[in-house]
C-alpha positions as CSV (number, residue, x, y, z in Angstrom):
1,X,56.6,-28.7,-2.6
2,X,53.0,-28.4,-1.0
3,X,50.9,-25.1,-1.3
4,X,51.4,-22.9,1.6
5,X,48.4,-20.8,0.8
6,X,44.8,-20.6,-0.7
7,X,42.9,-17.9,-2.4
8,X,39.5,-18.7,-1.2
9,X,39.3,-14.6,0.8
10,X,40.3,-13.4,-3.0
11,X,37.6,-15.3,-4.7
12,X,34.7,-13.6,-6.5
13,X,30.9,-13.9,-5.5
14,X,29.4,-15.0,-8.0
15,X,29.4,-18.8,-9.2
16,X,28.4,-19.5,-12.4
17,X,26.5,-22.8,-14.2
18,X,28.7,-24.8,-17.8
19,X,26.1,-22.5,-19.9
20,X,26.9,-19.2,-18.2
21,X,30.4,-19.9,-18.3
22,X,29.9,-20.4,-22.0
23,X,28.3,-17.2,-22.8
24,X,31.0,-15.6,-20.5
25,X,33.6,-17.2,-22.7
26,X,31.7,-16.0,-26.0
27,X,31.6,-12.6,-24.7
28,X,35.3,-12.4,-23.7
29,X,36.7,-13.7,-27.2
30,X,34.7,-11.2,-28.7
31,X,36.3,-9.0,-26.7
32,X,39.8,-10.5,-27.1
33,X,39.2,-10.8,-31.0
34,X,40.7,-14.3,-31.0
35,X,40.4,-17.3,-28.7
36,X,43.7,-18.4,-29.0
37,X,44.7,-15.4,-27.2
38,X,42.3,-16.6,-24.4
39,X,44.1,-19.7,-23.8
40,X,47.9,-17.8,-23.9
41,X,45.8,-16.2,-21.2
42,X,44.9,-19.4,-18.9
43,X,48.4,-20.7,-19.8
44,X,49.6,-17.7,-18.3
45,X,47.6,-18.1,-15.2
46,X,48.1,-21.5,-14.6
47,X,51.6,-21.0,-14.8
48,X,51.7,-17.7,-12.7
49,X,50.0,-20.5,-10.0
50,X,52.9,-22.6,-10.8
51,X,55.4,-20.0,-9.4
52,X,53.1,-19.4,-6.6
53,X,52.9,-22.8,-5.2
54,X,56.0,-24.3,-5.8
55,X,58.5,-21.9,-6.8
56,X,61.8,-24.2,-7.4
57,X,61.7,-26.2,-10.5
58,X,61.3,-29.7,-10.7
59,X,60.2,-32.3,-13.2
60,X,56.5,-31.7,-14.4
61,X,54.3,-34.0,-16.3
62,X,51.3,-32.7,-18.2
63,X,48.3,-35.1,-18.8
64,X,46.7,-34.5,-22.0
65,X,42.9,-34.6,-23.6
66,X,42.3,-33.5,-26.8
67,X,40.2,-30.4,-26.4
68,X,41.1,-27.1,-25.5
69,X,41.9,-28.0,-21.8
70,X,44.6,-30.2,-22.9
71,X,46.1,-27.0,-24.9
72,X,46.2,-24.9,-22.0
73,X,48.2,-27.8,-20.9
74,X,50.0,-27.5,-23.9
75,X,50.8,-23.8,-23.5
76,X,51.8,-24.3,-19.8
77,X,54.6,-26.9,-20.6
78,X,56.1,-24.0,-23.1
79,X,56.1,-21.8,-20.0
80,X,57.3,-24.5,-17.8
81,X,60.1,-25.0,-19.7
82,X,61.1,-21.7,-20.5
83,X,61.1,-21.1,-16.8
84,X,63.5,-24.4,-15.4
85,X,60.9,-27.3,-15.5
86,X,62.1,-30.4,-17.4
87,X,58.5,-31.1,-18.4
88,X,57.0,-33.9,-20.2
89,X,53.7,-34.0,-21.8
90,X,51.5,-37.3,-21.9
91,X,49.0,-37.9,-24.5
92,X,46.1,-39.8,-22.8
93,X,43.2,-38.6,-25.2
94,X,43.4,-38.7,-28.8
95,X,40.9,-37.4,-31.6
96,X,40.9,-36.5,-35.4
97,X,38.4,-33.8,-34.8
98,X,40.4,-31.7,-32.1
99,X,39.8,-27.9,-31.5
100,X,41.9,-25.7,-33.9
101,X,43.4,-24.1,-30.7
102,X,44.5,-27.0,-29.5
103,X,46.1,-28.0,-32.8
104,X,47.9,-24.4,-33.0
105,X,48.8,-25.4,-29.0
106,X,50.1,-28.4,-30.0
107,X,52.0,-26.8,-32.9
108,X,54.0,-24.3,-30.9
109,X,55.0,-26.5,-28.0
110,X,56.6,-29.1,-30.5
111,X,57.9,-26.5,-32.0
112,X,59.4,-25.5,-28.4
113,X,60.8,-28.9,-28.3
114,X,58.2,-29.8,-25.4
115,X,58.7,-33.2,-25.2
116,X,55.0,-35.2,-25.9
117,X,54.9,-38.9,-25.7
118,X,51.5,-41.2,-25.8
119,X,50.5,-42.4,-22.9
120,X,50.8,-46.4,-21.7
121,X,49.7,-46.3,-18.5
122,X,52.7,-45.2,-16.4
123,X,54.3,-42.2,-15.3
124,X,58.0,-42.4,-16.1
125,X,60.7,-41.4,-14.2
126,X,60.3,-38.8,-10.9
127,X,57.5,-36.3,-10.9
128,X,57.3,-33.4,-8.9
129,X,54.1,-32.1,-10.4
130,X,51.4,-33.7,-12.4
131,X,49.2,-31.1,-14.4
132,X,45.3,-32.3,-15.2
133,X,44.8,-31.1,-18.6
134,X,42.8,-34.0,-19.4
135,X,39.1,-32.9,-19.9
136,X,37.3,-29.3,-18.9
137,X,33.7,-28.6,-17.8
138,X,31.7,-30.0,-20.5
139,X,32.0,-33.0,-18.6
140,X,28.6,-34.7,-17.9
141,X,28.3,-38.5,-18.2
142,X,30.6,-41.1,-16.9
143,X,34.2,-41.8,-17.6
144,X,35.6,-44.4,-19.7
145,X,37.0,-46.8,-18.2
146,X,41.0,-46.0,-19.8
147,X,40.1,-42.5,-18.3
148,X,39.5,-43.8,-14.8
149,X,42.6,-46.2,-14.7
150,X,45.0,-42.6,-15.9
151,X,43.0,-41.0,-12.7
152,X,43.8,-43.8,-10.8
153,X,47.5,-43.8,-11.7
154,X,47.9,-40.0,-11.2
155,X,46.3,-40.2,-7.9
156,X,48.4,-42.9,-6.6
157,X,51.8,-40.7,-7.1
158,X,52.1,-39.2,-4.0
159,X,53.0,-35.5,-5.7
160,X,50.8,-32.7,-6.0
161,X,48.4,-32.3,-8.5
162,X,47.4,-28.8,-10.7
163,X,43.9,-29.0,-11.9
164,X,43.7,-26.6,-15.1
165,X,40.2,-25.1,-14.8
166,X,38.5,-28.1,-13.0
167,X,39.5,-31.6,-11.7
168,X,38.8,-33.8,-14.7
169,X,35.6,-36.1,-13.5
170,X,34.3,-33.4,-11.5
171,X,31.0,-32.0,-12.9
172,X,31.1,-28.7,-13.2
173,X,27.1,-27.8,-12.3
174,X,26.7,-29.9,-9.5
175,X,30.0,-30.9,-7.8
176,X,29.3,-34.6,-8.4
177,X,32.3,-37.2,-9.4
178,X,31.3,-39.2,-12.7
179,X,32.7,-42.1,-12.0
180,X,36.5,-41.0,-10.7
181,X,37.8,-37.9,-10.0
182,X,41.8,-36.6,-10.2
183,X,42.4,-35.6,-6.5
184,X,43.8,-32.0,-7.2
185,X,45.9,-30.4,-4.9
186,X,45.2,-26.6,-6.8
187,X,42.8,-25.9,-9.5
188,X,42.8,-22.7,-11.4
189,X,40.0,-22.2,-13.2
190,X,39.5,-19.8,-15.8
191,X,37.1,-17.0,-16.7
192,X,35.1,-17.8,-13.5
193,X,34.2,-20.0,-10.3
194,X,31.8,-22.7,-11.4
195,X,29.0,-23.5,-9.0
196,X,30.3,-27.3,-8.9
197,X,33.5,-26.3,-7.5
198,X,32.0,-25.5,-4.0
199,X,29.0,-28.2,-3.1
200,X,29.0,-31.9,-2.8
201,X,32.3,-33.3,-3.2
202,X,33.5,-30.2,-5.3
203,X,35.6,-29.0,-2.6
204,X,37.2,-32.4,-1.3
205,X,38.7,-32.6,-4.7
206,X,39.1,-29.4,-5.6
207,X,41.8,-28.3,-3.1
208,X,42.7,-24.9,-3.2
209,X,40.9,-22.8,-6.0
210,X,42.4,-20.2,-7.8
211,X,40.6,-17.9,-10.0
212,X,41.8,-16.6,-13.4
213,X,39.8,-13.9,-15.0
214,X,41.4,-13.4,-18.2
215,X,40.0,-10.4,-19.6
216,X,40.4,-7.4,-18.6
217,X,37.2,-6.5,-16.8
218,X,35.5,-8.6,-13.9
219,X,32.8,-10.6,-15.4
220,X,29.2,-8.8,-15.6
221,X,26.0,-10.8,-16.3
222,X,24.7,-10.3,-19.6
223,X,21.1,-10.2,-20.0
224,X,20.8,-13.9,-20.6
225,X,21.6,-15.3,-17.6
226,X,21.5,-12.2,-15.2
227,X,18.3,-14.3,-13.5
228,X,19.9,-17.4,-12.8
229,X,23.5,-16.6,-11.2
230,X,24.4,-18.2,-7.9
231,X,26.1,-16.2,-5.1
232,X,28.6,-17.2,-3.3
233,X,28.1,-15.9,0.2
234,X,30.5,-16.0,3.7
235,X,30.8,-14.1,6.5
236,X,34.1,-12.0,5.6
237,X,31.7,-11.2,2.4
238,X,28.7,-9.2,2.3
239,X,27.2,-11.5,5.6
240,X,28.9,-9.8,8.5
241,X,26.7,-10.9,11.1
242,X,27.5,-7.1,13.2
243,X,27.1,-5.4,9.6
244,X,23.9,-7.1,9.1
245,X,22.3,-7.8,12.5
246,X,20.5,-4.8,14.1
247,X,22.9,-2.2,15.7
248,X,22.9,-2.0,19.5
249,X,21.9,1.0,21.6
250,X,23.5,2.5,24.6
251,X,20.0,3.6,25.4
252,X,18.5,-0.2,24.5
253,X,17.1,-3.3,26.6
254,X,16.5,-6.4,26.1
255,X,12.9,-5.9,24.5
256,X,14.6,-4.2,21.6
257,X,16.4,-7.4,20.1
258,X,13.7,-9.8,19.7
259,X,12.3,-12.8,21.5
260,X,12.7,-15.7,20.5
261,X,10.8,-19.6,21.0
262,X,12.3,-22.6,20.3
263,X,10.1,-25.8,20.9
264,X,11.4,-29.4,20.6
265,X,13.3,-32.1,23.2
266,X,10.8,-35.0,23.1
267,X,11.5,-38.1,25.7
268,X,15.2,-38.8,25.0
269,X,16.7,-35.6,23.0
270,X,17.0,-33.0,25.6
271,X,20.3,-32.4,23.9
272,X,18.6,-30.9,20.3
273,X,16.3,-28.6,22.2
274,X,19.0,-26.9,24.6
275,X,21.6,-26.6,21.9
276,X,19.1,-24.4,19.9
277,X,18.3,-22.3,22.9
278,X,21.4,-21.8,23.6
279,X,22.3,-20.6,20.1
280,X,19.7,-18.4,20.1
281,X,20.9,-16.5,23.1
282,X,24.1,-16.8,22.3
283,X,23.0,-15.0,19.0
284,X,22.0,-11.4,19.9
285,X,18.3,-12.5,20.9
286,X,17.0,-10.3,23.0
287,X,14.9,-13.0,25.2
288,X,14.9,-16.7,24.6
289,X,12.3,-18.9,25.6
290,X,12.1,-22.8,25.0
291,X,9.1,-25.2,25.2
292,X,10.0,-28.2,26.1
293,X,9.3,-31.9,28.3
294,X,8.9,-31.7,32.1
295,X,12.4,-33.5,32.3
296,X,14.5,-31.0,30.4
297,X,13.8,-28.3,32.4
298,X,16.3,-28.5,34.7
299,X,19.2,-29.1,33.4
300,X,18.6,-26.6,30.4
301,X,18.7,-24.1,33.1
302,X,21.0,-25.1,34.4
303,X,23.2,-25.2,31.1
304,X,21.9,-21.7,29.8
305,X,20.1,-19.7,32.8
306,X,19.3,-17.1,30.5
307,X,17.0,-19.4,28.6
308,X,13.5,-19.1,29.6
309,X,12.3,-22.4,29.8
310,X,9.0,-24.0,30.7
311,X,7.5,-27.3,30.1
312,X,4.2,-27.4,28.0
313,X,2.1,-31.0,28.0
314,X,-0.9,-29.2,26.0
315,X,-1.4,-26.8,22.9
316,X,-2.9,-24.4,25.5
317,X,0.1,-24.4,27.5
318,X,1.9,-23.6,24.6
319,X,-0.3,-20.6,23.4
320,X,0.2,-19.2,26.4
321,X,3.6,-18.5,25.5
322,X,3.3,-16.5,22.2
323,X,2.3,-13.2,22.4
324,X,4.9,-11.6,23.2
325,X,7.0,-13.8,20.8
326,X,8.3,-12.4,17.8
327,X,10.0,-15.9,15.9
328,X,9.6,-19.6,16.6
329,X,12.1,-22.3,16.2
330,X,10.1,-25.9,15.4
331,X,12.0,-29.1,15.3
332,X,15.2,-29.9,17.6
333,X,14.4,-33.0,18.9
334,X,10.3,-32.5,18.6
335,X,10.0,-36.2,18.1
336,X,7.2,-37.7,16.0
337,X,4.8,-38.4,18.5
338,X,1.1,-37.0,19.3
339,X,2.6,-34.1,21.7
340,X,5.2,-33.2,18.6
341,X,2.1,-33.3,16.5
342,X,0.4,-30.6,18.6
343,X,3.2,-28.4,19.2
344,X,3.8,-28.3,15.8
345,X,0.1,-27.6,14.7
346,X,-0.4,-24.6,17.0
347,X,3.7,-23.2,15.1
348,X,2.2,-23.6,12.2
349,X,-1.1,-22.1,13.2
350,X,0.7,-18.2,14.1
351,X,1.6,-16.1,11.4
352,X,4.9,-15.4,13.3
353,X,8.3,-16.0,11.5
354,X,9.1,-19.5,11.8
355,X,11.8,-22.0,11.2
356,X,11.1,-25.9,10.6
357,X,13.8,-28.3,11.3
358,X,14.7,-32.1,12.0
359,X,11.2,-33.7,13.0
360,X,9.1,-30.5,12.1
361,X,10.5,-31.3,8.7
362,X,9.1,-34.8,8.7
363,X,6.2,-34.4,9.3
364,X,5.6,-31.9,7.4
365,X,6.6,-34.1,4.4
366,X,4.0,-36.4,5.4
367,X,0.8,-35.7,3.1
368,X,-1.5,-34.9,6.0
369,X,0.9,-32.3,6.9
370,X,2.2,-30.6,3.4
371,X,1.3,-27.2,3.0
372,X,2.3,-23.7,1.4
373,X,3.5,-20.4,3.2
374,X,3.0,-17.8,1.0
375,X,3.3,-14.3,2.0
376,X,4.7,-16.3,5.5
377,X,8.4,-15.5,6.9
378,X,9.3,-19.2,6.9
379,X,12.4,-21.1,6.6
380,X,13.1,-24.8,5.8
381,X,16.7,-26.5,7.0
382,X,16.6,-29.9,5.8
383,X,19.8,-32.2,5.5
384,X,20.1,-34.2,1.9
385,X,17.3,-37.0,3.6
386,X,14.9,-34.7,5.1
387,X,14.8,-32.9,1.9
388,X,14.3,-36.0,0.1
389,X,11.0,-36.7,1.9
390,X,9.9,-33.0,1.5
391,X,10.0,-33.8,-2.4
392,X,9.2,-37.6,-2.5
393,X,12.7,-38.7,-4.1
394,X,16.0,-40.4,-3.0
395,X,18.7,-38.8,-0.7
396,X,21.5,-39.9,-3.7
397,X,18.8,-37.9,-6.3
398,X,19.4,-34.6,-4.0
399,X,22.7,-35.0,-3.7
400,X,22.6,-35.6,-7.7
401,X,21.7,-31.9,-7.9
402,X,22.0,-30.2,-5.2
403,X,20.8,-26.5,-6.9
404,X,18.1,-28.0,-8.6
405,X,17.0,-29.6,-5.5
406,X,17.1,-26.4,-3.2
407,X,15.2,-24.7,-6.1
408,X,12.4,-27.0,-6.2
409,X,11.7,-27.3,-2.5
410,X,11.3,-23.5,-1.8
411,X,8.9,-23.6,-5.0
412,X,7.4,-26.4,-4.0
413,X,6.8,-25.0,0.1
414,X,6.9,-21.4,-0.8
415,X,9.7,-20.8,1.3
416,X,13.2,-20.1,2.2
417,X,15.4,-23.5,1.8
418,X,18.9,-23.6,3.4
419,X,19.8,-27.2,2.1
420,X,22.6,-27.8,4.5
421,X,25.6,-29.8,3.7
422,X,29.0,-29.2,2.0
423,X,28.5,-25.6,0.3
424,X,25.2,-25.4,1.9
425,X,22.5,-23.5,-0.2
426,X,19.7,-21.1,0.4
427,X,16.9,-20.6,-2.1
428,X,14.0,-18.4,-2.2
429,X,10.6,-18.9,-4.1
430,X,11.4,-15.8,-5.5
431,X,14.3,-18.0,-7.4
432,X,17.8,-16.2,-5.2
433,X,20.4,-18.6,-4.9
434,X,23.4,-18.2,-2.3
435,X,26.1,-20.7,-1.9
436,X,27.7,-20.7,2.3
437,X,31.8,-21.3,0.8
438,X,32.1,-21.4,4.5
439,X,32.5,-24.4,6.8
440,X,33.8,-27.5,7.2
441,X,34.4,-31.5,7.8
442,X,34.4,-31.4,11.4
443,X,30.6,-30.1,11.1
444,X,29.4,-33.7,10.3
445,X,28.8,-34.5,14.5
446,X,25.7,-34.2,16.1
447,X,24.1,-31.4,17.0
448,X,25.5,-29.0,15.2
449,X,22.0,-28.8,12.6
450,X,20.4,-27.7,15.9
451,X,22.8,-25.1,16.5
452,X,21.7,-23.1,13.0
453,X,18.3,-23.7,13.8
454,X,19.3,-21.4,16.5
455,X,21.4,-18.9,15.3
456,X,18.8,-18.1,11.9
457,X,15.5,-17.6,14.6
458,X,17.4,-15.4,16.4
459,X,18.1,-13.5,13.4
460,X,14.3,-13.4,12.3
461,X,13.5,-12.7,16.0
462,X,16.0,-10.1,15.7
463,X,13.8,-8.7,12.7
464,X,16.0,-9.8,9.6
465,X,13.5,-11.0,7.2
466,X,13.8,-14.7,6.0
467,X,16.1,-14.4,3.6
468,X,18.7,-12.6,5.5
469,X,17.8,-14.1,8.3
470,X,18.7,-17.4,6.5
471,X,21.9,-15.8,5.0
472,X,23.4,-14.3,8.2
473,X,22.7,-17.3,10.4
474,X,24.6,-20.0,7.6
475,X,27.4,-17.7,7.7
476,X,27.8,-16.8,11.2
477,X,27.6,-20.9,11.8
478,X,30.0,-22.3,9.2
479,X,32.2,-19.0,10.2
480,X,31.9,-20.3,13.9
481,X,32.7,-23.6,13.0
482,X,35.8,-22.8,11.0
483,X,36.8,-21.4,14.2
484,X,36.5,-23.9,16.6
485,X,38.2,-26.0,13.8
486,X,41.4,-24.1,14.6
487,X,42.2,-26.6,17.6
488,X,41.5,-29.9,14.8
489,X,38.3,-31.4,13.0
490,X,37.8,-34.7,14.7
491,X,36.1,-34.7,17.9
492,X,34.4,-30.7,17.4
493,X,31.4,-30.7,19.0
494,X,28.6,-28.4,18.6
495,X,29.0,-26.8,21.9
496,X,32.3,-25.7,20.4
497,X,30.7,-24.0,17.5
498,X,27.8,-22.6,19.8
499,X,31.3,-21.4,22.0
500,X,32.7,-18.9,19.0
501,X,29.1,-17.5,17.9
502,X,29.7,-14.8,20.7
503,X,33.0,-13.4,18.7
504,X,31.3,-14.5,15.4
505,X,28.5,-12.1,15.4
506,X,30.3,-9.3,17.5
């Protein structure tokens, strides 16, 4: 009885924060004229998911808060029953001071003759389905410790696990676990997608996601929150890379579609260097140079012959190659040293479209280095630890909160931020917001950082501007890489993904 499907294509594009959901919720019971009808509504949902997933009855057991989560639970065990299930409810929270809908909830399913029983640690008897109807998204501090050991108990049943509107322990902003986390198999979650649900380690225990609208009309900002929503962005969305990237002529060369310099591959890291070259051509560029050490010459060549590639030993040598140029790539494998110093002063120097990565990215968090780049096409592509030097804070403080983070650096730089990672984000100092639901585990090998780098300057060399540019290149990468994931995770390399860009962006 395991989920033969998702509904990640069907999912909207917008992800909202707790407080936006809250307002959402406000302005659909006003609309409903009663909030218990709302959450007849979720229970309908979440059993309609029921019947998706596993369609032959078993034995269900429902793990109960006390809020209104627990009577959508509640609701759902009437359903359950009606429909086959021998369903028992667990009572795991208690409170005097519960919701009135949950009280009504509660009410009609004893009524039913749902069977509720308090909770004392065990599941008893065979279950075929847990339900997680323990605590919603108002979550935002740690759990108590009786709350972690029910977690642990449901997780330890080898059965699969319904999340009703979000795996209880999950934090609904910012897709961090307080403390323990029930490992759902589905969550349904109501009214609509919360930004948590995709970043950090909202998708590891999230499994498939399921979105219930409940009212009758798809949600529309209101003029509250309108200026703060976070879109959620892929490449079977509103990022086709051959919808977005310029059109090719019969009639066209080569001069047409941009050209493109990447500069990196100290002593040692050839690799970085050539994979972003490679990208780069392999991403629609018209011409791709790279500047690079005497020693990589070769066998970048002989890798990619397409690549242009020439070894520079002096900031002249280097300005040489720039006017005919129209993006540059900074970073793959630049190194730290004095010769990475001076390629990446004269980068900084043009007023060209640039992208900073890996070493460009240290330095540049360095105080000698830090600067603006207003009214500049730029764009920053730090993991979690290069973006905590760019701010001056911990790696486990970005990961804390990851939109908050993403935000302040392109403030902060005056820049377009993609903050890679799980549910990668790109912010603009303008205050956008996009969320890549693309991607996947097998990303986390080496290489495959210098691979975007790649793919977004030949989008800007292409003449996207930075935020497209930014947009179209996460997309077509995570898109790539969920490809090459086909033939298994472990052991992907980023040649693999840099292998698929060709049918990606075509």
């Amino acid at each position: 009885m395991q989920p033969t499907h998702g509904y990640r294509a069907d999912l909207p594009t917008t992800l909202l924060s707790v407080a936006q959901v809250r307002q959402h919720e406000r302005d659909a019971i006003a609309q409903l004229g009663d909030d218990f009808v709302l959450m007849r509504r979720a229970a309908k949902a979440a059993w309609d998911t029921v019947c998706d997933y596993w369609p032959k009855p078993g034995c269900m057991a429902v793990m109960l808060g006390a809020g209104n989560n627990a009577g959508d639970g509640l609701l759902l065990a009437i359903l359950a029953q009606q429909g086959g299930w021998q369903v028992v409810c667990y009572d795991v929270l208690t409170s005097t001071q519960s919701p009135a809908c949950y009280q009504r909830a509660r009410q009609e399913a004893m009524a039913a003759g749902v069977v509720i029983e308090p909770w004392e640690g065990r599941l008893v008897g065979d279950v075929d389905l847990l339900v997680d109807g323990l605590l919603g998204i108002g979550l935002d501090r740690e759990l108590s410790p009786s709350l972690v050991a029910a977690i642990d108990t449901m997780n330890a049943h080898a059965v699969p696990v319904l999340a009703l509107d979000i795996a209880t322990g999950l934090c609904a902003d910012r897709g961090i676990v307080l403390g323990a986390s029930v490992q759902a198999t589905v969550t349904v979650t109501f009214l609509a997608l919360k930004r948590g649900l995709f970043t950090a380690e909202g998708p590891d225990v999230s499994g498939h996601i399921h979105c219930a609208p409940l009212t009758c009309a798809q949600w529309l900002p209101t003029a509250t929150i309108a200026d703060d929503v976070c879109q959620r962005i892929s490449a079977n969305l509103h990022h086709r890379p051959a919808e977005v990237l310029p059109k090719r002529r019969g009639n066209g060369h080569k001069g047409m579609y941009g050209h493109a310099l990447v500069v990196g591959g100290d002593h040692g890291m050839g690799g970085a260097v050539l994979l972003a070259a490679e990208a780069c051509a392999r991403s629609g560029a018209g011409r791709t140079r790279c500047a690079t050490r005497a020693a990589h010459v070769a066998p970048l060549l002989q890798r990619c012959p397409e690549v242009m590639v020439h070894e520079v030993v002096s900031g002249l040598a280097l300005q040489a190659l720039l006017p005919s140029v129209t993006a540059i790539a900074c970073g793959p494998g630049l190194g730290l040293g004095s010769w990475s110093e001076l390629l990446l002063q004269i980068a900084l120097q043009t007023d060209l479209p640039l992208v900073l990565d890996a070493d460009a990215l240290t330095m540049l968090s360095s105080p000698s280095w830090q600067q603006t780049f207003v009214q500049r096409e730029v764009i920053l592509t730090p993991h979690p630890g290069e973006a905590a030097r760019l701010l001056g804070v911990s790696t486990h403080d970005i990961q804390q909160d990851r939109f908050a983070a993403a935000s302040a650096l392109s403030q902060r730089y005056q820049a377009v931020v993609v903050l890679k990672g799980q549910g990668t984000l790109i912010a603009s100092p303008e205050g956008r917001l996009a969320l890549c639901s693309d991607g996947n585990a097998g990303m986390s090998s080496a290489g495959m950082g210098d691979v975007l780098t790649g793919v977004i300057v030949a989008a800007l060399a292409q003449g996207l501007d930075a935020w497209r540019a930014a947009c179209v290149g996460v997309c077509a990468h995570s898109h790539a890489a969920d490809v090459a994931a086909q033939q298994g995770m472990r052991g992907m390399l980023a040649s693999d993904v840099v292998g698929q860009l060709r049918g990606v962006i075509n």
